[in-house]
N, C-alpha and C positions, 0 to 999 in steps of 0.2 A: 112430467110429460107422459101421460098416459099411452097404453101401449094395445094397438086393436087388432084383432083378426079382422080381415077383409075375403069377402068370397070372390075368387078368381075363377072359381069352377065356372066349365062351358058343357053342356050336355050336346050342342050341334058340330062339333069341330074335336079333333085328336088335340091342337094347339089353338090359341086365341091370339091374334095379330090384331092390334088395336092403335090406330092411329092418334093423340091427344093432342091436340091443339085448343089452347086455353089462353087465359091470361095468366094464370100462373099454374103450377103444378098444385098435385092434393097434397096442402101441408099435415099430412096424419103421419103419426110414427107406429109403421102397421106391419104386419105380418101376414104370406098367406102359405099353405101348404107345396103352392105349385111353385118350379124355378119360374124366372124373371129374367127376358134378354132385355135389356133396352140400350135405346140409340138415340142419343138426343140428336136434335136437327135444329130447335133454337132457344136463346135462353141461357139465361147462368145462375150460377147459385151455389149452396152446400149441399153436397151429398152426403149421408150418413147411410154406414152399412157397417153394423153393430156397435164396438167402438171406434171404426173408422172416420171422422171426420177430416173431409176435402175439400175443395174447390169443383165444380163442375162447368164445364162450357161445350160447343158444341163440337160434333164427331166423337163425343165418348160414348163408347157402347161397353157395357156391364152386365154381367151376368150374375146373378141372385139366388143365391140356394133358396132350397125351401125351407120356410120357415123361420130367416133371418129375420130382424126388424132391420128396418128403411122406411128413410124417407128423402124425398127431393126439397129442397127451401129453397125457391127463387131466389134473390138478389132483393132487397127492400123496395128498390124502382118498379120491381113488376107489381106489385098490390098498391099502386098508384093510377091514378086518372088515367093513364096515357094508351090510348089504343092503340100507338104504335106498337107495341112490346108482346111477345104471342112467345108463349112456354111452348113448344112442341116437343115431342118425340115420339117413336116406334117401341111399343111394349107389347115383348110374346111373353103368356102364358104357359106354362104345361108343366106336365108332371113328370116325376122322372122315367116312368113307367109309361109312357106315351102310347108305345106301342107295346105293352105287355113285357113282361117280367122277362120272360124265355128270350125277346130278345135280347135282351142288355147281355145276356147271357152269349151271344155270340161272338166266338175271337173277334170280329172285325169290328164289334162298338166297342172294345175295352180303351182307347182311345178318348170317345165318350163316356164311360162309366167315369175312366179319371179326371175326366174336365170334371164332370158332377160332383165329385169329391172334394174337390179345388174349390168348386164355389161356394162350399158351407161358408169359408170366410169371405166370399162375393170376390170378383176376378173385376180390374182392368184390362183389357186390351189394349195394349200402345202399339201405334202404328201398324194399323191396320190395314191394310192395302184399300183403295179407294173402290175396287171391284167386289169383293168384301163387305163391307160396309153397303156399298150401295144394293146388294140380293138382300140382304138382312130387310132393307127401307121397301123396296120390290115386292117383297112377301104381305106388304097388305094389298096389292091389289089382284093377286093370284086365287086361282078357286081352291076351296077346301083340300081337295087332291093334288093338286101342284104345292100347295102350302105345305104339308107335309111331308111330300117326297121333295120338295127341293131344301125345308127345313134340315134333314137330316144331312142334307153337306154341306150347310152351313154349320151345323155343329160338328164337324167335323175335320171339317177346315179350322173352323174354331180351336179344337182340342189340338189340333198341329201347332199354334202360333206359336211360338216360341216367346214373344215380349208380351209376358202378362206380370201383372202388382197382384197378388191377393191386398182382400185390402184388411178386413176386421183382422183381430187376433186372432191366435189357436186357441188363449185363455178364454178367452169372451165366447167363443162358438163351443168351447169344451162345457163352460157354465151352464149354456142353454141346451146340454144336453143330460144335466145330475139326475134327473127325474127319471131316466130310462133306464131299464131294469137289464138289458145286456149289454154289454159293452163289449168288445172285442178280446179283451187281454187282461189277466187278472190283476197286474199289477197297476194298470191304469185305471181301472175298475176300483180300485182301492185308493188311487191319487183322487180319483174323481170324487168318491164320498170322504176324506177325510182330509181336504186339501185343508179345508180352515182349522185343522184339529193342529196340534203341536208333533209332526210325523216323524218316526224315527227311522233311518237310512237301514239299520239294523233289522228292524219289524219289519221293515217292507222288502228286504234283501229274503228273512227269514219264508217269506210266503212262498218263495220259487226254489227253496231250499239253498241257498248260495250265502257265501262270506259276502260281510258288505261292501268287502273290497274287490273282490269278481265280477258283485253286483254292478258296481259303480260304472266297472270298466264296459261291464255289457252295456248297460243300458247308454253309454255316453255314446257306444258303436254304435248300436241300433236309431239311435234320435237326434243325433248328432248333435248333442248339446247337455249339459249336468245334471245330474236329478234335480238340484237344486235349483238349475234355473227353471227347468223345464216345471216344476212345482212354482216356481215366482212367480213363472209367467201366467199359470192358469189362475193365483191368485190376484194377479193384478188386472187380469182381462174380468173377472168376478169383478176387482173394486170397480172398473170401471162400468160394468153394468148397475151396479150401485149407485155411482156418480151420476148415471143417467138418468136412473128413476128418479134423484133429488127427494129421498127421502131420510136420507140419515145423513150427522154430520162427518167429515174427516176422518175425525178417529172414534170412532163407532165403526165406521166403515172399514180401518183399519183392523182393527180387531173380527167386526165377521168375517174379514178374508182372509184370518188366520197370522198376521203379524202379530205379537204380543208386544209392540212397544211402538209408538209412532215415527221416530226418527229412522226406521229399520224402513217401516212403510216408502217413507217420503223418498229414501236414498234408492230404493229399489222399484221406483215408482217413476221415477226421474232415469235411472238405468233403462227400462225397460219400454217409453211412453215419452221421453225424451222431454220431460216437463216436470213439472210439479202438480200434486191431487188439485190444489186451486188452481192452480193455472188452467190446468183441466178443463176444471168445474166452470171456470171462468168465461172459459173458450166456448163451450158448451151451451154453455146459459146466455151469451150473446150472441150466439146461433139461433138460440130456438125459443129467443123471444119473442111473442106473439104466436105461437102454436098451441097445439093444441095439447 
C-alpha cells in the first residue's frame, strides 16, 4: 500500500475546518505535515493511525500528529450502490505553530504543547462531553476570526480530558523519526540508530559513563519500563511499519528489525501486538483490500 504526501496547507485561514460528506471516505494511506482534528458524524469503518488498526463509528473525534500516516476505510457497504450511506465528518487542519512559535512558548499553552506531543502516536477521546464535541462540529460554520479564537479552547479543553487511547505505538512513531538528525537524548539517539544492530546493555550504559547496572536501574526510573523492552518495543513498531508496506517476508522482516532468530521475533511480537507477525499481516491485508 503505497504511502502519499497530501497537501493540507491553507494560505486564507490560521486553521482549515472542512466539512466531508461523501459516499465514502478517501481511501489513500497518506500523510500531511499539518495536525488532524476529526469528528466523524456518519459512517463506519477502520481506522488506521500508524500501526493502529481499529474499528471506527460515529462520535469519534481524533486528533493526528503531523506527519503520521492514516487513513479512514469505510465498511465494504459504503462503496456499493446505495445512496442511502454518506461517510461524513468535521476535519481541521493546522500546524503546530498556528499561531507562531513564541506562542507555544507561553505557560498557559504548555497544556497544548503536551496534547501535541501526545498525538505523534494520534489520540482517542472517550467520552467526550456532548458540548465538546458539538464547538468542534460549530467551528465550520464560524468566520475565519471566531474559528481560531474559539479553536484554541477547544484545544484546550481538549488537552484537559483526561480519557484519551494514544493509539500507534511509541516503536512505530519512533521509526518514522530515524532520519532526523537531533534527537533529544544521547542515549536514545543511539537506540534510535542501532536498534536493528545486536546492542550491548554495556556499550550503551558506557556512553553516559555508568555501570550497566546503574544504568539499567536509571533508565527503568526515567521510562518506566526495561531497556530491553523499551528496545523490543521500537523494534517491533519498525516491523510493523514493515508489515505494512508488504514488501518483505516474516523473517526478513525479522532480521531488519534486529531479532537474530525468528522464534525470538514471533514470541516478542505476540508480547508486545498481542498477535502474531501473520496474524498481523493477515488482519491487515483484509483491511486494506481494495486500496490503494
Amino acid at each position: 500500500m503505497k504511502l502519499h504526501l497530501i497537501d493540507r496547507s491553507t494560505t486564507t485561514a490560521t486553521i482549515s475546518v472542512r466539512k466531508n460528506s461523501y459516499a465514502n471516505f478517501l481511501k489513500i494511506w497518506h500523510y500531511h505535515p499539518e495536525l488532524e482534528l476529526v469528528t466523524v458524524l456518519k459512517s463506519k469503518g477502520t481506522r488506521f493511525i500508524g500501526d493502529s488498526i481499529k474499528k471506527f463509528q460515529p462520535k469519534d473525534v481524533v486528533l493526528i500528529g503531523k506527519n503520521l500516516p492514516h487513513m479512514w476505510l469505510n465498511d465494504p457497504k459504503y462503496f456499493q450502490d446505495d445512496k442511502s450511506l454518506i461517510a461524513e465528518a468535521i476535519s481541521i487542519h493546522f500546524k503546530e505553530d498556528f499561531l507562531g512559535e513564541r506562542f507555544l512558548q507561553l505557560t498557559e499553552m504548555k497544556p497544548i504543547v503536551e496534547l501535541f506531543k501526545k498525538a505523534e502516536q494520534g489520540i482517542l477521546f472517550k467520552n467526550l462531553p456532548k458540548a465538546l464535541r458539538q464547538a468542534i462540529i460549530n467551528l465550520n460554520d464560524e468566520t475565519d476570526f471566531n474559528k481560531t479564537h474559539q479553536f484554541i479552547g477547544t484545544l484546550h479543553q481538549l488537552a484537559l480530558h483526561e480519557d484519551m487511547k494514544l493509539l500507534a505505538s511509541a516503536g512505530y512513531v519512533a521509526s518514522l523519526k530515524l532520519e532526523e538528525p537531533k534527537l533529544s537524548n544521547k542515549v536514545i539517539a543511539y537506540i534510535f540508530k542501532n536498534f536493528n544492530t545486536d546492542m550491548d546493555l554495556a556499550t550503551v550504559a558506557e556512553l553516559v559513563n555508568m555501570n550497566p547496572s546503574a544504568f539499567s536501574r536509571s533508565f527503568k526510573r526515567v521510562h518506566r519500563k526495561t531497556f530491553s523492552k523499551y528496545v523490543n518495543e521500537i523494534r517491533i513498531g519498525y516491523a510493523c511499519k514493515l508489515l505494512m508496506e508488504n514488501e518483505l517476508n516474516v523473517a526478513a522482516i525479522a532480521y531488519e528489525s534486529g531479532f537474530n532468530n525468528l522464534s525470538n521475533f514471533n514470541r516478542q511480537f505476540k508480547i508486545i501486538k498481542n498477535m502474531s507477525p501473520s496474524a498481523y499481516l493477515k488482519k491487515h491485508s483484509n483491511f486494506t483490500a481494495n486500496t490503494i
